[in-house]
N, C-alpha and C positions, 0 to 999 in steps of 0.2 A: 716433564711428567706426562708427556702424551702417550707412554710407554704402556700407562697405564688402559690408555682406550684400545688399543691393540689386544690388548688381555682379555677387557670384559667385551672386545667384540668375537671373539671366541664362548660365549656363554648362548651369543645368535645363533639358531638354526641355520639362517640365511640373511646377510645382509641387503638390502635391496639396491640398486644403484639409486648414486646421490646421497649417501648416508655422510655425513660427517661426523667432526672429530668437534666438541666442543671443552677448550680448557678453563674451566672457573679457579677462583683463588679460594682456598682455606688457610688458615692456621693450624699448627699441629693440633691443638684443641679440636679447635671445629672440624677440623678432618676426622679424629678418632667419635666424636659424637654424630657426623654425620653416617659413620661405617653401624654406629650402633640403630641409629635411626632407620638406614637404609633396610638392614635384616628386619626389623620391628616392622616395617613395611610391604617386607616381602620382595625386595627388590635387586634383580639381578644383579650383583658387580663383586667386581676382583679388587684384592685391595692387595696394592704390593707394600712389600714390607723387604729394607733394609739386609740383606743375606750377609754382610762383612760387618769384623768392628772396625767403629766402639759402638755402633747404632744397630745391632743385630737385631732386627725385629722390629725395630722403630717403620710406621706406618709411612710412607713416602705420598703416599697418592692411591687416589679410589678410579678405579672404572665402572660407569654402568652401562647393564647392556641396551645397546641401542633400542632404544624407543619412542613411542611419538613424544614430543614435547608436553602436550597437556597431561600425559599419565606421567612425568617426571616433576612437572612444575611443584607441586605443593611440595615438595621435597628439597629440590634444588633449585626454586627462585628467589632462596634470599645472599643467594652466591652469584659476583659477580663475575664476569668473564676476569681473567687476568689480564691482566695490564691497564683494566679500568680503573680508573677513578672512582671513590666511594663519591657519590650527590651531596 
């Protein structure tokens, strides 16, 4: 799904050097209510979506566009990196 940070780092003006790529986990759910969260927020990102069946349009993964950490946090810190372990 990193496909997706490739996407919304096309939404940057200018990426800075040192920028990274951060991948969190969602669930289909939480993915499609985070995309509805993110607009309601005003918040940069590309969300890819499924082009082939039987999933045509089915939400794959969201990118947003790079930014500092504290202007993303209240949105996206209750998603943990992938491949973590829930506490």
């Amino acid at each position: 799904m990193v496909h997706a940070a490739g996407e919304s780092a096309r939404l940057a003006p200018l990426l800075p050097p040192g920028t990274h790529a951060v991948v969190l986990a969602a669930s289909g759910d939480r993915l499609r209510a985070l995309e509805v969260e993110l607009a309601a927020a005003g918040i940069p990102h590309a969300a890819v979506r499924e082009p082939d069946p039987p999933y045509c349009g089915a939400l794959l993964a969201i990118g947003v566009q790079p930014a500092p950490r504290a202007a993303l946090r209240r949105t996206l810190g209750k998603y943990r990196l992938l491949g973590e372990e829930a506490p």
